[in-house]
N, C-alpha and C positions, 0 to 999 in steps of 0.2 A: 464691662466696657471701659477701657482707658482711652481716654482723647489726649495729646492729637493722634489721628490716625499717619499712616505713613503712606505714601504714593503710590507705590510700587502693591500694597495690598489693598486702592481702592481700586487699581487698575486690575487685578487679578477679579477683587469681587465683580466687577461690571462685568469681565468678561466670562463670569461663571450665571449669569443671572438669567434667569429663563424665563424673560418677562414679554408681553408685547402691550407698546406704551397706550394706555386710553385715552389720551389725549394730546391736542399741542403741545400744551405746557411739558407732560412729559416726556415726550421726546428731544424737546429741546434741552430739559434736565439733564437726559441722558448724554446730549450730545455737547453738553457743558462741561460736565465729569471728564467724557473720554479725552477733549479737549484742553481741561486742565492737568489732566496728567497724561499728554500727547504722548510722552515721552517711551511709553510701555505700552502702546497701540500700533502695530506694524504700518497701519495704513496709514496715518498720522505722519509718519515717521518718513514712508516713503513718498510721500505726494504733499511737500513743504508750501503752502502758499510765496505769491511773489514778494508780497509785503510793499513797505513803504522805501520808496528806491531801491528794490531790490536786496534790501540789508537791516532795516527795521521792520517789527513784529510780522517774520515769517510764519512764526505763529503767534496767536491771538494774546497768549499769554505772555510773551516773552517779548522785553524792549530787542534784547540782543541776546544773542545766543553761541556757543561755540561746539562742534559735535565731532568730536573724531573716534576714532576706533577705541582708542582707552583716556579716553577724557572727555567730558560735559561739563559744563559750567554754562547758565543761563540769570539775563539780570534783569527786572523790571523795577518800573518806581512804583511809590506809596507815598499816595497822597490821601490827605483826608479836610478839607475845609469845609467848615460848619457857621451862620451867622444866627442867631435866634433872638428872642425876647422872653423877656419875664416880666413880675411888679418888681425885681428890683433895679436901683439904681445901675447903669452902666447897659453894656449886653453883649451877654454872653456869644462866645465863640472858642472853635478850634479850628487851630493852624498847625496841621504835622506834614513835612515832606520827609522823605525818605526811599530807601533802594533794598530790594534783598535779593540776593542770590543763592544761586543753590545746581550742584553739581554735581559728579560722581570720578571717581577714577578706577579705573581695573573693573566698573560693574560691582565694586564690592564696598568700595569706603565712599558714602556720602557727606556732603558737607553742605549745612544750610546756615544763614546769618541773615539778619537784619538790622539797620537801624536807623532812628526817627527821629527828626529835633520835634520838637512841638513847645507851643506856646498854647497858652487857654485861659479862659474863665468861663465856670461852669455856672450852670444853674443855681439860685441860691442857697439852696438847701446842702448839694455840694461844697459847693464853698465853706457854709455850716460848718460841715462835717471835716473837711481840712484844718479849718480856723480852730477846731477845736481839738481834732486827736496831730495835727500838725503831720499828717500823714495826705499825699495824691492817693486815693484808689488804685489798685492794679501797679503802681508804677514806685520806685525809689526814692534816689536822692533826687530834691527838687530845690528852684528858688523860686522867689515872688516874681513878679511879672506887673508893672503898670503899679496900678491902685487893688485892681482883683483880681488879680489873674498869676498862672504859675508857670512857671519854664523847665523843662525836664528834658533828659534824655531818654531816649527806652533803646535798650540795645537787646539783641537773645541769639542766639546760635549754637548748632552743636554740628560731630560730627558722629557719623555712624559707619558702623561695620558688619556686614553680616557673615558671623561667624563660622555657620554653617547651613544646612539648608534650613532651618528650624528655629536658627537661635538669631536672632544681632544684639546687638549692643548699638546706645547712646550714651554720646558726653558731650553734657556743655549747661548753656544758660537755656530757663526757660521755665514753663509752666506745665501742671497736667489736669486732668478732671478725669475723676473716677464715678460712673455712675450711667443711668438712663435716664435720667429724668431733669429739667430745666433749674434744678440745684442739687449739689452732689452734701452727702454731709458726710464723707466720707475723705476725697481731696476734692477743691475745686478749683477756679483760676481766676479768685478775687486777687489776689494778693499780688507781690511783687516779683518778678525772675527769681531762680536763684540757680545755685550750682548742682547738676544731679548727673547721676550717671542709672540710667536705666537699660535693664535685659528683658528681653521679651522672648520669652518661647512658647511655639506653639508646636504641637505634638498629637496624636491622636486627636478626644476631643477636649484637651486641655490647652489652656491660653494661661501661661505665668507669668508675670511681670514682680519684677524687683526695682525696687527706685532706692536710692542712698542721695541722699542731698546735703548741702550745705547750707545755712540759712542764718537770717540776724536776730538778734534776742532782744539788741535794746538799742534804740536810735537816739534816747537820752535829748527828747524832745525831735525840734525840727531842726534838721544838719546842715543848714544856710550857713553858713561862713564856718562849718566845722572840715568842709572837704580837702583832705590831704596832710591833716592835723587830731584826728582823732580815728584808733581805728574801732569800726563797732564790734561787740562780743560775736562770737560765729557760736550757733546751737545746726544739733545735728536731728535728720529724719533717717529710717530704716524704715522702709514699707514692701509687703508681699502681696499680693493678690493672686489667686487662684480662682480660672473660671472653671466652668465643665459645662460642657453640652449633654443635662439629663434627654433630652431628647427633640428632634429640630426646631419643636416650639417651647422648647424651656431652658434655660440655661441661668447657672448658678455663680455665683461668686463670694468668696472667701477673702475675708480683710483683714489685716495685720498692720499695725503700726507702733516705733516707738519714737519719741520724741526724747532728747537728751542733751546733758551739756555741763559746763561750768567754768567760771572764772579759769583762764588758763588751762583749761582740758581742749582734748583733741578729739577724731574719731573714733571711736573704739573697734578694731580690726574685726571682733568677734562679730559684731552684726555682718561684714561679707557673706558670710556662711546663711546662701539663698537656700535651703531647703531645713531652716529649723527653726522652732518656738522662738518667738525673742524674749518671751517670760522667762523663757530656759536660762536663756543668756542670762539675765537680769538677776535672777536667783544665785547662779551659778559666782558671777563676779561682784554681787553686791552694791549694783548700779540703777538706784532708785530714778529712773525715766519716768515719761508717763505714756502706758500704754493703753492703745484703744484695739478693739476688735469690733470688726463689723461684716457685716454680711448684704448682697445684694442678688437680686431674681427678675427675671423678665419669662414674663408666659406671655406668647402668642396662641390665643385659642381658636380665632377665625381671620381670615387675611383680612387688614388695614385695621382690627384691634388687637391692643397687645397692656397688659398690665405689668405694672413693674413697683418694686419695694425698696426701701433699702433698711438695712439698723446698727446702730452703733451702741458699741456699750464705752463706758469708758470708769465707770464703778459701778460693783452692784453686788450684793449681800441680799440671798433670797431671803432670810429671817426676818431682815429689815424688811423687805418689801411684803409680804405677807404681813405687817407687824399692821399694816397699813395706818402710820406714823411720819409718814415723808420724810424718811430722812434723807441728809442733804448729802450724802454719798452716793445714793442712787441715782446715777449722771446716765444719760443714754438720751438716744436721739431715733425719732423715724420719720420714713415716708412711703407717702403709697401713693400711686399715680395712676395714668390710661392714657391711651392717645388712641383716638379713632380716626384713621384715614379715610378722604373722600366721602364727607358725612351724608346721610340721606343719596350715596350714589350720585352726590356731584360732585365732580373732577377738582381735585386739588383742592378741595377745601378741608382741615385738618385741624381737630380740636385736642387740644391735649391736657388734662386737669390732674393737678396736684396737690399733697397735703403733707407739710412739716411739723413737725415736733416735737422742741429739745427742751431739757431738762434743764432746770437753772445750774450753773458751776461747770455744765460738761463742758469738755476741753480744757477748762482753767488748771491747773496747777500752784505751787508753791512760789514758783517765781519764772521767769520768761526764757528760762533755758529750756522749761518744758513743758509749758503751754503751749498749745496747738495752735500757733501763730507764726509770723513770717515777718519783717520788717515792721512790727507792732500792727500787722494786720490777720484777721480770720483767715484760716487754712480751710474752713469748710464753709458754713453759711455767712455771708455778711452783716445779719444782725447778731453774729454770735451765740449764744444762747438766750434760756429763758422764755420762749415766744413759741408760737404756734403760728403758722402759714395757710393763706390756699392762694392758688398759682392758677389761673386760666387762661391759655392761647388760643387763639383763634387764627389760623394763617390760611389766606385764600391766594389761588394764582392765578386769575382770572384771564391773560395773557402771558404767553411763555415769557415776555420778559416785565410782566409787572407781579410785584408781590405785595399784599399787605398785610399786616400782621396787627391784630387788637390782644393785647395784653392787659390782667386785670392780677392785681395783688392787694389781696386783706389780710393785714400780720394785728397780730396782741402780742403784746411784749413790754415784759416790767424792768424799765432803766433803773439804774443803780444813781444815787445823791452822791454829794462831795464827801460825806461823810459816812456811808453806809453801801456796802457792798451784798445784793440781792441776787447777784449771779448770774445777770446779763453782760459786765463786760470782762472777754476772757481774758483779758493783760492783769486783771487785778488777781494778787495773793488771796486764793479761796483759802485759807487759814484766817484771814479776816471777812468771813460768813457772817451771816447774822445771828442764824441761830442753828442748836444742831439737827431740830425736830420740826413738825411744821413748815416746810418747802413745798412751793407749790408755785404751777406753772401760770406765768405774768406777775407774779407777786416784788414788791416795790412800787416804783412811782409807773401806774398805770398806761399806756401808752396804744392808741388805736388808730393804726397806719394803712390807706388806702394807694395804691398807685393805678392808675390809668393810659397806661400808654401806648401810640397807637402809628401806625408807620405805614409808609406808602415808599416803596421802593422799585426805580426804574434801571433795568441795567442797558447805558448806551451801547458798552462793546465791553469786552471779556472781562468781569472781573470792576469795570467800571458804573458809578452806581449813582444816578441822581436821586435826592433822597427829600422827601419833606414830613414832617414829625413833629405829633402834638403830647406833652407830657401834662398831666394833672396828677399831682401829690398832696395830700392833705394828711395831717397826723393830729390826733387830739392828742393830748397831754395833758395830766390830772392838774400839776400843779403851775401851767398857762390859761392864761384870762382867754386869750384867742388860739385859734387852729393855726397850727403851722403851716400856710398854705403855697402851692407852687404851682402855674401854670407855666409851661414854656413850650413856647412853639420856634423849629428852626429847621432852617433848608441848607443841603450840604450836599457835595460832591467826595464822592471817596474811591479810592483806587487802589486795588491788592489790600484791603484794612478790612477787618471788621468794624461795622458801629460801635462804641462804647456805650453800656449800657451802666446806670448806678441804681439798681434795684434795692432801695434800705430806707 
């Protein structure tokens, strides 16, 4: 499974589905879906509501809209205002306005874009985490804001083509998640936009996807007064995925990655070539990258459970690993998951349990042109390596337009000192390891991280969401006197946005 999905194929799935809804809630689900992507719904399409003076939000989703024979283009805003509390000083908030559009011409070339100002200060432990890797989560170049707070842009867009009835193509800014399960270690969408050009074919019962990207290596701290005066290193991704549908309730996935770069290098042409090894490549030209392979599976055995895997490797020498010696090349990563729908046979209540487990070093590299990173941030899990996870959701819909969701995460994971590199954080040069033998999972300065969080969401009208939200985070750490503690509770309105979420 590659996220984001595309419109035009969530409209086709509704309209192949051969369900009848058990409840309010789901029906209104249903009739949310068809309604967000109106656009590929005949009946939608022919019978426009009147809207707001007969020219605002004819339909639900769209402020404004234009529809002719060979052209669409539709705009809505994005907003997202958040006020909260914590114990620490100040309090916390976001403030983003924003518009995205999104269009078509000929049926055949789509065009999406958005973009946000936003202003914030987060919760204190977020902040922490700024203060210290001088990195926003999820987002780029940033400056300070007030006393605690940050000011950013976020822009993303691409445009798409479908090349034939099987294949399109995307180019542009943006993010992806590769995976079933609530963290991908595979790709996910921690990290910042970047430049990618992805092909998606789907054919029998085969789903390919190719992604080429462009990405930053080294932000050479925090880029507040470096904008427009330093350019940063560009490193390159090559990724393949291949799924297959063993059979309607199993289906496979196939992963491929290389990560590459250098002082004044460019893309290397040879990764184009979507139907071959990239080891091949690598061998063949002499271009020490760093590649991973992984693999992922989801079995559906009875309707509303379904189990799902994923693993990566990213070194591995079975001698060594039978030597049972831990050595610290042996990098790889997994998970295994469940989600049970409608548990106990009541309507929309939905449990979903997961479990991570990476290897101290994996992902890291020699230096940041080929570490599995993005603007000095995780291209997979957010705590990077070293640590072990378990993930529990609970989301109930007890009214078609209210959701709540309890979330529970307990992580181990051993940080790396100023001086000593254990092979939790993946920007450091794993050539500065500690030792070659004897690696083992949490090993370093011990670290035992709870998260607690718990949401109540109402949606007023399409897309729009009043929201109120309690977080509790506590982390012990070997070598603090007290618990790193964090309650924050906050109430917000949000519009065409996801929540942001800092799960680390």
């Amino acid at each position: 499974m590659v996220r984001p999905y595309q419109r035009q194929n969530i409209a086709l799935f509704l309209d192949s589905l051969n369900y009848k809804p058990r409840s309010r809630a789901d029906q209104f689900n249903l009739a949310y879906l068809r309604q967000d992507n109106w656009e590929y719904n005949d009946s939608l399409v022919a019978h426009p509501g009147e809207g707001l003076w007969g020219a605002l939000f004819r339909q639900p989703r769209d402020a404004v809209g234009v529809r002719e024979e060979h052209f669409e283009i539709f705009a809505s805003p994005v907003a997202h205002f958040v006020v909260g509390s914590d114990q620490a000083e100040g309090m916390p908030f976001v403030n983003t306005r924003g518009i995205q559009l999104h269009g078509s011409i000929d049926g055949k070339v789509g065009f999406y874009t958005y973009v946000g100002e936003n202003q914030a200060a987060f919760p204190d432990y977020v902040d922490d985490y700024i203060r210290r890797n001088l990195q926003v989560p999820q987002e780029g170049f940033w400056k300070s804001f007030g006393e605690c707070g940050v000011d950013f842009l976020t822009a993303r867009g691409h445009i798409s083509l479908q090349a034939t009835q099987h294949i399109d193509v995307q180019f542009g800014h943006g993010r992806h998640f590769i995976g079933n399960g609530y963290r991908s270690l595979l790709l996910s969408d921690f990290s910042n936009n970047y430049l990618f050009l992805r092909v998606n074919t789907r054919v029998w019962k085969l789903q390919y996807t190719n992604l080429f990207a462009q990405m930053t290596s080294d932000i050479v701290g925090n880029p507040t007064g470096l904008f427009g005066t330093v350019e940063f290193p560009p490193k390159y991704l090559a990724l393949h995925r291949l799924g297959l549908d063993l059979t309607p309730r199993l289906q496979l996935g196939l992963f491929e990655s290389i990560t590459y770069g250098k002082p004044g290098g460019g893309f290397d042409l040879n990764y184009l070539n979507p139907v071959i090894f990239y080891r091949a490549i690598e061998q063949q030209g002499g271009s020490m990258g760093n590649a991973l392979l992984g693999m992922d599976l989801r079995w559906l055995p009875l309707r509303g459970l379904s189990f799902y895997t994923q693993g990566l490797i990213d070194e591995f020498v079975l001698s060594e690993m039978r030597s049972g010696e831990n050595w610290w090349g042996n990098k790889y990563a997994l998970q295994f998951g469940a989600e049970y729908a409608n548990v106990l046979s009541i309507n929309n209540l939905d449990l979903q349990a997961e479990y991570n487990r990476v290897r101290p070093y994996t992902y890291a590299h020699n230096d940041l042109f080929r570490s599995y990173t993005h603007y000095e941030q995780p291209l997979a899990h957010p705590l990077g390596a070293n640590f072990d996870e378990m993930v529990g959701i609970l989301r109930y819909q007890p009214l078609p337009r209210l959701q709540l969701q309890a979330k529970l995460i307990s992580a181990r994971y051993g940080s790396d000192t100023l001086d000593a590199n254990w092979g939790q954080n993946i920007l450091l040069d794993n050539a500065t390891r500690e030792r070659e033998y004897g690696n083992v999972l949490g090993q370093g300065v011990a670290n035992q991280l709870f998260i607690a969080d718990l949401t109540a969401s109402y949606q007023l009208w399409h897309n729009l969401f009043a929201e109120v939200r309690y977080l509790h985070r506590r982390r012990k750490n070997a070598l603090l006197t007290e618990d790193d503690l964090t309650n924050y509770t906050s109430l917000g309105i949000r519009w065409n946005i996801r929540q942001r979420h800092f799960d680390f």
